[in-house]
N, C-alpha and C positions, 0 to 999 in steps of 0.2 A: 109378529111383523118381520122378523129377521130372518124365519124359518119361509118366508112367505116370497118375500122378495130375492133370496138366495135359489129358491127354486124357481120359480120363474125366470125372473133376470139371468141369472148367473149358472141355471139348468143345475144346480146341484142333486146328487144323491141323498138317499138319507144319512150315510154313515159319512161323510163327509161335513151335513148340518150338524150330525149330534155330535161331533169333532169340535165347531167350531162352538158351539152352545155351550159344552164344557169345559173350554177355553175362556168362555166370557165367565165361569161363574151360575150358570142358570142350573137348576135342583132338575133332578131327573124327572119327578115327577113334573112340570113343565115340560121338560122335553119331550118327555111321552106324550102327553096330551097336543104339543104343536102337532108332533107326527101324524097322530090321527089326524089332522084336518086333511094334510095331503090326499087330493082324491086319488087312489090308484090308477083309474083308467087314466087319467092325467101324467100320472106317475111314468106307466107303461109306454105311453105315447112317447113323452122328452125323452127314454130311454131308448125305444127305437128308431127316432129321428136321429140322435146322437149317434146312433151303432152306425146307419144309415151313410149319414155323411161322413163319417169317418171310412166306414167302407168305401165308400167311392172317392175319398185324395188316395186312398192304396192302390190304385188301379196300375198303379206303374211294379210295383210290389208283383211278380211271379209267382214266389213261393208260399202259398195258401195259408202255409203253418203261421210262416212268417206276418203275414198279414192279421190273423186270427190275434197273435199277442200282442201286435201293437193295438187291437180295435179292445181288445180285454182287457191290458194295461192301461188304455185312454180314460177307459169306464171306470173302471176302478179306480183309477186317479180323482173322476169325477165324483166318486163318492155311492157309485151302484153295485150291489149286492151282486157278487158273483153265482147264484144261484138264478136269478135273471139273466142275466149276460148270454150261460152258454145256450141255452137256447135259441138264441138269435140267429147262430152260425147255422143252426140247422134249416132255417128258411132262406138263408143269403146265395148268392151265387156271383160265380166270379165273370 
């Protein structure tokens, strides 16, 4: 329930869930199994909206680089796998 409505609601990552899961005390073995329920394409979606919107309040942001680590830092803050992420920059445009 907590891994359920954190991602939803709250658009968390995984590594940000299993953060807070081990924080409450919950056995890995639950935490594994919450994870799978996450559907991926689900997954992929909140993570590209998220890149998404973030990319566009940067619009004031000139410098490319500059904007790339705030939208990477955001995510990651969010609790998404930086193997994810950088990918995104390669279909974005400014």
């Amino acid at each position: 329930m907590f891994r359920r409505g954190h991602f939803r609601t709250k658009q968390w990552g995984k590594n940000k869930i299993v953060q807070a899961l081990k924080q409450k005390g919950v056995s890995p073995y639950c935490i594994k199994t919450g994870l799978k329920e996450i559907d991926e394409e689900d997954y992929e979606q909140t993570l590209q909206k998220l890149f998404t919107q973030k990319w566009e309040s940067l619009r004031g942001t000139s410098n490319r680089f500059a904007k790339m680590k705030k939208a990477t830092d955001y995510l990651l803050q969010k609790g998404f796998e930086s193997h994810l992420i950088q990918p995104l920059f390669n279909t974005s445009t400014d």
